[in-house]
C-alpha positions as CSV (number, residue, x, y, z in Angstrom):
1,X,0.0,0.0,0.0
2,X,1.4,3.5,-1.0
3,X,1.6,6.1,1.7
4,X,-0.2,9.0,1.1
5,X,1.4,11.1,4.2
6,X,3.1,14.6,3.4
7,X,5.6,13.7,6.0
8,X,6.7,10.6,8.0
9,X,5.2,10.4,11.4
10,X,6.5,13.5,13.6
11,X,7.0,14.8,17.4
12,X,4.7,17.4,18.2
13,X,5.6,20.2,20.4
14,X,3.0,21.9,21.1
15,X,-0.1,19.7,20.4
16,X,-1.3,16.5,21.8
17,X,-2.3,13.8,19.0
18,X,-2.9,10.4,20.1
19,X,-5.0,7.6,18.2
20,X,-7.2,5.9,20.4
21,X,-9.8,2.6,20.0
22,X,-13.3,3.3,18.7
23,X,-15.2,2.3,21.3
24,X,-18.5,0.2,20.9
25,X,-21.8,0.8,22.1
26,X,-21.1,-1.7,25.3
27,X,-17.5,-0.3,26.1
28,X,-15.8,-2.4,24.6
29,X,-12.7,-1.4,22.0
30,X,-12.9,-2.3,18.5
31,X,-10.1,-4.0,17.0
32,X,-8.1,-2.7,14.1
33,X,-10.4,0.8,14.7
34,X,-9.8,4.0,15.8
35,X,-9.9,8.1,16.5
36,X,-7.6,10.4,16.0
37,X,-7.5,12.8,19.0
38,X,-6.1,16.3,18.6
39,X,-5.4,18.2,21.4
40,X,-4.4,22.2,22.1
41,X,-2.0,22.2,24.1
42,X,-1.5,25.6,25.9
43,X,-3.8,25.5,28.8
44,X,-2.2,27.9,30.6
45,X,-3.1,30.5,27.4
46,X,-6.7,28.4,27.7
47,X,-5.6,26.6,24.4
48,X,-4.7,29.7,22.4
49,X,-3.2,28.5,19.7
50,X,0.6,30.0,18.2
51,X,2.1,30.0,15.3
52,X,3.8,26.9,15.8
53,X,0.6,24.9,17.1
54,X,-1.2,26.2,13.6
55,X,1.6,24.7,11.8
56,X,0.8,21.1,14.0
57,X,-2.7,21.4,13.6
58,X,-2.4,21.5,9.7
59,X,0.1,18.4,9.9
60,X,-2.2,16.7,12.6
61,X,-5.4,16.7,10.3
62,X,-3.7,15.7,7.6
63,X,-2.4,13.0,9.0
64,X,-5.7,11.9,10.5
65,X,-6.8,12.2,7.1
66,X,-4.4,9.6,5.2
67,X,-4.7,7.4,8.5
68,X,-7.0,4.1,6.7
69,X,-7.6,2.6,10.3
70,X,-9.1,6.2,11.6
71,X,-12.6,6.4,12.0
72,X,-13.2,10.3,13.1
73,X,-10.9,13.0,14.4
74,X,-12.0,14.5,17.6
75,X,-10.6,17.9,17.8
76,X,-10.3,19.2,21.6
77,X,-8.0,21.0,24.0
78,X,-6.2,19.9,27.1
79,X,-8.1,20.4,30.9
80,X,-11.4,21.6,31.7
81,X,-11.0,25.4,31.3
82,X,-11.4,25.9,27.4
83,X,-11.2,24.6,23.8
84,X,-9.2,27.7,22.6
85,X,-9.9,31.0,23.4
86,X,-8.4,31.8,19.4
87,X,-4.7,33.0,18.5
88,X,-1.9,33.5,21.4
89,X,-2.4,37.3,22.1
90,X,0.9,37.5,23.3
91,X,2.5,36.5,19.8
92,X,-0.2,38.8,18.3
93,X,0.6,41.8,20.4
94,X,4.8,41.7,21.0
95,X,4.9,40.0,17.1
96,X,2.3,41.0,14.6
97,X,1.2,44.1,15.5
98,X,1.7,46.4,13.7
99,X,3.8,44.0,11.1
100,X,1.2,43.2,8.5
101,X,3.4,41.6,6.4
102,X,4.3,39.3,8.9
103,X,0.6,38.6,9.8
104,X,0.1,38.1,6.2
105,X,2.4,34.9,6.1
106,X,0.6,34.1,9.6
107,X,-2.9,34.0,8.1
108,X,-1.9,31.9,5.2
109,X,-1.5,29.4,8.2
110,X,-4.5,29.7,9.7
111,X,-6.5,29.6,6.4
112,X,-4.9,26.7,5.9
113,X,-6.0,25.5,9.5
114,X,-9.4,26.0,8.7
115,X,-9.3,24.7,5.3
116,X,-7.5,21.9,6.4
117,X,-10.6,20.6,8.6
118,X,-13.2,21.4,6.5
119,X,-11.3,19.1,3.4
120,X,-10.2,16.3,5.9
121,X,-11.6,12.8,4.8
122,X,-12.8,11.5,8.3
123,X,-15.9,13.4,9.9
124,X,-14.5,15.7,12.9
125,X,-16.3,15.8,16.4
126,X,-15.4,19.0,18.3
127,X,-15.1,17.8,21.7
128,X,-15.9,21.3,23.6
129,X,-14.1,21.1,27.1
130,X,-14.4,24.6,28.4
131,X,-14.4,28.4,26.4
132,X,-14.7,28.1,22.8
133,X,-14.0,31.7,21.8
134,X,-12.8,34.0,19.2
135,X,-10.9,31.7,17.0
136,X,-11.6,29.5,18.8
137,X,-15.4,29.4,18.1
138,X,-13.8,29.6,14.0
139,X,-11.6,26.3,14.1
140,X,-14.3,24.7,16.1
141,X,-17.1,25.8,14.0
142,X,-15.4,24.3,11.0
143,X,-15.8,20.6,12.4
144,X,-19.1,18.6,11.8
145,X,-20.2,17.4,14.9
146,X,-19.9,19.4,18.6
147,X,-20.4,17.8,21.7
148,X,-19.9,20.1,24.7
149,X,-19.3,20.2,28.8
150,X,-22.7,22.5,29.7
151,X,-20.1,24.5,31.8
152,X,-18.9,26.3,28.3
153,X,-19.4,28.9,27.1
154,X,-18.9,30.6,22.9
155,X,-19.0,33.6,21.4
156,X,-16.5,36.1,19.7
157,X,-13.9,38.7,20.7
158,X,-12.8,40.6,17.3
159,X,-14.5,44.3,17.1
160,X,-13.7,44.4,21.1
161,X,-10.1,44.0,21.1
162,X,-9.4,44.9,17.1
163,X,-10.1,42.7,15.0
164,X,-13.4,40.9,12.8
165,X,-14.2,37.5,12.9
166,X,-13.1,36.8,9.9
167,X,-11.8,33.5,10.4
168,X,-14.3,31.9,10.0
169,X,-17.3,33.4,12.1
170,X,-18.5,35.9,9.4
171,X,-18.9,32.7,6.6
172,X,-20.4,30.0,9.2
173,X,-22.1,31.3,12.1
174,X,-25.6,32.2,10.4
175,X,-25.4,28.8,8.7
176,X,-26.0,27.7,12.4
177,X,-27.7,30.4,13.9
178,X,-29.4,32.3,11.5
179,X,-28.4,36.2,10.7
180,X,-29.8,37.5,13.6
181,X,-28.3,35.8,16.6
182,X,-24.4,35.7,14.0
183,X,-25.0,39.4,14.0
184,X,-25.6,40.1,17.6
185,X,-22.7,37.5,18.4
186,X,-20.0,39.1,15.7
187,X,-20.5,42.1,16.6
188,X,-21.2,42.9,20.5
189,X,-19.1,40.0,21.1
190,X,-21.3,38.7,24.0
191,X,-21.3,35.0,24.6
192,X,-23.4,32.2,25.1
193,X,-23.6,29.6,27.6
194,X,-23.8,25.8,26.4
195,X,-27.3,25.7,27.0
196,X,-28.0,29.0,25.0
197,X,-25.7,27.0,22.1
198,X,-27.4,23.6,21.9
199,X,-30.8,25.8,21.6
200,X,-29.9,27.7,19.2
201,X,-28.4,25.1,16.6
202,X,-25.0,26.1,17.1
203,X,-23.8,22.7,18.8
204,X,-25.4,18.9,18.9
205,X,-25.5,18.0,22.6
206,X,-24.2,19.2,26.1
207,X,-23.4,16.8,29.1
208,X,-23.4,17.7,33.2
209,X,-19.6,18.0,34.2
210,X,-19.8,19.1,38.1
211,X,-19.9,16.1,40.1
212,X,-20.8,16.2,44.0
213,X,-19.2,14.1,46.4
214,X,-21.5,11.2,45.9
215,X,-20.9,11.0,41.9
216,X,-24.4,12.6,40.9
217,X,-23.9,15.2,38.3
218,X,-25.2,18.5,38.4
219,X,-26.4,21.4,35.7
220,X,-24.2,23.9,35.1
221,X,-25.4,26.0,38.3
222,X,-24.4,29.5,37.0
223,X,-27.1,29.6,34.7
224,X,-30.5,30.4,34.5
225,X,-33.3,27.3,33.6
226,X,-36.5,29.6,33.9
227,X,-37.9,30.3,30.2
228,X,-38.5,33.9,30.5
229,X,-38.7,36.7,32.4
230,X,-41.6,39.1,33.3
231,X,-41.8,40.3,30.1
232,X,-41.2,37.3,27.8
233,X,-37.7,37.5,27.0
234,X,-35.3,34.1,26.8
235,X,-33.9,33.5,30.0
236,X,-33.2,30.0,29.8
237,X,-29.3,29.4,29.7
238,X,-28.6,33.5,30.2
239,X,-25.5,34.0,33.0
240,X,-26.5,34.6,36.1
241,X,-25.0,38.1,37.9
242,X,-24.5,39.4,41.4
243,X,-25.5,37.3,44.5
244,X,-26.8,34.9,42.1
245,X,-23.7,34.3,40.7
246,X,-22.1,33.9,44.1
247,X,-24.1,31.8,45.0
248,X,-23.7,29.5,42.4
249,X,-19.4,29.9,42.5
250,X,-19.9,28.6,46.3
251,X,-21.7,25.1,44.4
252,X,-19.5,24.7,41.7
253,X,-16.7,24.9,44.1
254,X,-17.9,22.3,45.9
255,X,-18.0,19.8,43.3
256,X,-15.1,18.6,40.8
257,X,-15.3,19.0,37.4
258,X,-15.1,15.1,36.0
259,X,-15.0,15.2,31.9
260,X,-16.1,11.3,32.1
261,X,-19.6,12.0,30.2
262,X,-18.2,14.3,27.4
263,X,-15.6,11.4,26.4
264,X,-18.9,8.7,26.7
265,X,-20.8,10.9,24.0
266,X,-17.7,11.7,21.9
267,X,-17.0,8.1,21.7
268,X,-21.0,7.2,21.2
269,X,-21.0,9.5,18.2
270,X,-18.0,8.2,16.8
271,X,-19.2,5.3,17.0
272,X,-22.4,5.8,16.0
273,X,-20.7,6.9,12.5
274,X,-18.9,4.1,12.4
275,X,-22.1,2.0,12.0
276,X,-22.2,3.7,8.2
277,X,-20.6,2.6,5.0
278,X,-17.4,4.5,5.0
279,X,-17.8,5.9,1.3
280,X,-21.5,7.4,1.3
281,X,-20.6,9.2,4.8
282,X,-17.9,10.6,3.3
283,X,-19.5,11.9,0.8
284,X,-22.6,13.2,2.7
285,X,-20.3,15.0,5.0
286,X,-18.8,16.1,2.0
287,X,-22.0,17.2,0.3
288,X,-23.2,18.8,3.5
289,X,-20.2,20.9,4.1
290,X,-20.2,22.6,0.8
291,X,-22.3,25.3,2.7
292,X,-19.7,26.3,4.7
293,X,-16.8,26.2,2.2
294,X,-18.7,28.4,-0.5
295,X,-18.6,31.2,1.7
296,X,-15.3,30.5,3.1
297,X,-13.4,29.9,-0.5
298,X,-15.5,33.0,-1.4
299,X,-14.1,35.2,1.4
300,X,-10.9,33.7,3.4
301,X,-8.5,35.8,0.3
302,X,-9.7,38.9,1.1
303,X,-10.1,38.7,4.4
304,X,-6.7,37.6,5.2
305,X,-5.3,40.8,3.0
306,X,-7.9,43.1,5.4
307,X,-6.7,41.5,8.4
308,X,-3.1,41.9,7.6
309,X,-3.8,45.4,7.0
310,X,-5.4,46.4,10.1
311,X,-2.3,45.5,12.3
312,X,-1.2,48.9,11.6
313,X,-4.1,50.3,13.2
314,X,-6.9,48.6,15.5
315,X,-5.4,45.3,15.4
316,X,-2.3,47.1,16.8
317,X,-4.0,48.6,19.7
318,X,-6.7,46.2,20.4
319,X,-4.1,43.4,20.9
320,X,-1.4,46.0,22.8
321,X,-4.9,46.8,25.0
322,X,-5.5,42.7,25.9
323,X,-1.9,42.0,26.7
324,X,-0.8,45.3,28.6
325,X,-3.5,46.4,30.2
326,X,-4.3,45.1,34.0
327,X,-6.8,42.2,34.6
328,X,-9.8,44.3,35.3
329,X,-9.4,46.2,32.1
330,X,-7.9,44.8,28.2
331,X,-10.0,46.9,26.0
332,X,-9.1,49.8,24.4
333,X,-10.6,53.4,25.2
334,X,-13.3,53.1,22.9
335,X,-14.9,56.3,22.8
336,X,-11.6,58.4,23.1
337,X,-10.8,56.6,19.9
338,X,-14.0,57.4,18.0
339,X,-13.6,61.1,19.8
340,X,-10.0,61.1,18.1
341,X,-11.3,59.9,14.6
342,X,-14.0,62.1,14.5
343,X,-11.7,64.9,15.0
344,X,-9.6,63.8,12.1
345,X,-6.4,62.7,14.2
346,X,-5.1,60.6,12.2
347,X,-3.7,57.0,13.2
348,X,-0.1,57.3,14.6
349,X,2.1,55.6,17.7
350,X,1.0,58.3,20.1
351,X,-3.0,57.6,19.5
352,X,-2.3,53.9,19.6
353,X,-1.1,55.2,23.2
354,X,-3.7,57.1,24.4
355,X,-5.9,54.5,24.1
356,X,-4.1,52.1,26.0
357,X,-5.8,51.0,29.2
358,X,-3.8,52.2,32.2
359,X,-2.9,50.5,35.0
């Protein structure tokens, strides 16, 4: 048999990528069968993802997709805090910014990321373990199948902290959503809890995480479950605030978060598309996906050259804003800015300054 691989097997640095049995429907490992798991590696940085990991995940998923033994690739991060909260502001911020040519070359990368799972032969289960945000929400998006802890949360970060989501979000997020809901989400950059996410389309299922001291799982607890408030708006899966909130820290820190579930549906739904002829799935997934990749062939070009660009300018602050400023406060001085621009000030270091957060 010829071996389609780009490159013989590697070492990864700075993902995790381990092939593990499919699992059948009684527990038991299949033989000869398996997933290919692909992990973010950078908890610390709640998975964001760096230059080198893009260049890993491109590898990993192409791998996965010459692997003949591979049933589905479940894409995830490491730990129980988040998926990937999108590219490593750091690099962004003491690299990139203001260096669109470099960012350029960057973005080829991470088209290719996204490209690379969309066109991968075996289906891909996004195994949400915590914050799926920013880029995060792009990459994952771009899988087929989501399968989430109910203690997640999604949503996007771009026109806060100086960028658009135009990775991804601005092609696929109405597909799930509708325009509406990707409107309010692109733009105000407001996120969504799991349950919020599963009722709108955007994910397949959610599963209990927090487990009490005598194994019963509970709902994620800093949510609300009521339908609506007094005046008929959705309340169901909105955050909580205030005392509420507090008093729902003091529950979840009495439990321990226990992932056991989320890896019992991952491995039910991969299993469950095992039980398929290999060929028609393909194709179906295929055939299905061709929503999303019309508007991301249309756009991902383009997008990259605008994004590239806009390190000179918002990019440049926004990112300077999220790394610099203290932990209370990463955003930019918003209406200073628009004060500034309105004046006709034109970009320059010393703006970029005054709209710094301070410490």
């Amino acid at each position: 048999m010829k071996d389609h691989h780009l490159v013989a097997e590697t070492t990864y640095q700075e993902i995790l990528v381990e092939k593990k049995p499919l699992i059948d429907d009684k527990g038991n490992e299949v033989e000869q069968l398996y997933n290919y798991w692909i992990y973010l590696n950078n908890p610390k940085q709640y998975n964001s993802y760096t230059t080198g990991a893009v260049k890993e995940i491109i590898l990993a998923f192409r791998q996965a997709s010459c692997d003949r033994s591979a049933v589905a690739v479940v894409f995830t991060g490491v730990g129980d805090k988040a998926f990937c909260t999108g590219g490593n502001t750091k690099e962004y911020a003491e690299y990139y910014a203001g260096n669109p040519q470099e960012y350029k070359q960057y973005m080829r990368l991470f088209n290719d990321m996204v490209t690379g799972i969309l066109m991968c032969d075996k289906p891909v289960i996004c195994r949400v373990n915590g914050m799926r945000v920013g880029g995060g929400q792009e990459i994952g998006m771009a899988c087929d199948f989501h399968v989430s802890s109910d203690t997640a949360r999604y949503g996007q970060a771009g026109p806060k902290h100086g960028s658009a989501p135009d990775g991804g979000s601005t092609d696929f997020l109405h597909l799930y959503v509708g325009v509406n809901r990707a409107m309010e989400s692109c733009t105000l950059c407001e996120h969504w809890s799991a349950q919020q996410a599963v009722r709108f389309g955007l994910i397949n299922k959610i599963v209990p995480v927090l487990k009490q001291d005598d194994g019963t799982y509970i709902a994620n607890p800093f949510v609300h479950m009521e339908e609506s408030d007094a005046w008929g708006n959705p309340k169901f899966g909105t955050f909580k605030t205030g005392e509420e909130r507090a008093a729902a820290k003091k529950i979840a820190d009495a439990c321990t978060v226990d992932l056991t579930l989320l890896d019992h549906e991952v491995n039910k739904m991969a299993y469950s598309l095992a039980m398929t002829m290999p060929d028609c799935l393909a194709k179906t997934i295929e055939s299905v996906r061709k929503k999303k990749l019309q508007h991301w062939q249309t756009n991902c070009e383009t997008n990259r050259s605008w994004l590239s660009l806009n390190m000179m300018t918002e990019g440049r602050a926004g990112f300077r804003a999220f790394n610099e400023g203290p932990k209370h406060n990463r955003e930019a001085d918003f209406l200073k800015l628009r004060r500034e621009l309105a004046k006709g000030t034109p970009w320059s270091d010393e703006l970029t300054e005054s709209i710094l957060p301070k410490a």
